[in-house]
N, C-alpha and C positions, 0 to 999 in steps of 0.2 A: 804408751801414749804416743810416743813419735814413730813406731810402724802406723799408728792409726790415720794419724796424721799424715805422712806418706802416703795411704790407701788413698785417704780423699782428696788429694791433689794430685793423682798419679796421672789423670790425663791432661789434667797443665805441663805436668814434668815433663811427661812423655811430647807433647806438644813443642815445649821448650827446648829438648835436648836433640828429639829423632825429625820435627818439624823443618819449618822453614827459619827459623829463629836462629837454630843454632846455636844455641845459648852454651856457657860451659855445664858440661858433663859432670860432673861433680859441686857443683856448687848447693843444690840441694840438699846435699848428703847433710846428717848429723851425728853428732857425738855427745852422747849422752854421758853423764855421770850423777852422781847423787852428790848434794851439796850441805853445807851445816852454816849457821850463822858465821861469819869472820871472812876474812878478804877470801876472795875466792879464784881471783884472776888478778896479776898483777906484772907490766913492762917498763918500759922506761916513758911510755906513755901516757899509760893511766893503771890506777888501783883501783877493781870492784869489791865491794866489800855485800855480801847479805846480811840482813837483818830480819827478823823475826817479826814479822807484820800483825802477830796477832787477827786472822780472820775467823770471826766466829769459834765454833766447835773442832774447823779441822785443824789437822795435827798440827804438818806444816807447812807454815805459808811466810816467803820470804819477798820483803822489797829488796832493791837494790841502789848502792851508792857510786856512783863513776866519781874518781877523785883526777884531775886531770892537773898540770902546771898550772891554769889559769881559770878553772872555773870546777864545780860541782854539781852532780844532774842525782838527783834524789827521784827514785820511778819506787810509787809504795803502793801503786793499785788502789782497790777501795775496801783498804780496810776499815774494822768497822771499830776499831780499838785504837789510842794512837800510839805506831810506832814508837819504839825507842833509838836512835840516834846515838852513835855513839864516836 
């Protein structure tokens, strides 16, 4: 999915990186991995945790939780079941 992705942006990128912009050369890149419900990223920052969104029929489909010092940002998409929070 993120080559495809890549494809259909390539002449922004290219626009962005070879153009007049100038943009950094690497910022576009990505690093993919596969992910399971439970914290998934975590600094001295912030803790993200996924959570199992329940969307219809497909397999898996995850919201996500930013846990930061001072505040909590819950992104669940439009699931059609409601999340569970944990």
């Amino acid at each position: 999915m993120a080559d495809h992705l890549l494809k259909a942006y390539e002449v922004d990128i290219g626009n962005r990186t070879e153009g007049l912009e100038h943009s950094n050369t690497t910022g576009y890149k990505v690093n993919v991995h596969e992910i399971n419900p439970g914290i998934i990223y975590k600094d001295e920052n912030v803790t993200v945790k996924a959570f199992d969104a329940h969307h219809g029929e497909l397999a898996q489909t995850f919201g996500f939780r930013f846990d930061t010092p001072d505040r909590t940002i819950v992104i669940s998409g439009d699931a059609t079941r409601r999340a569970t929070f944990w």
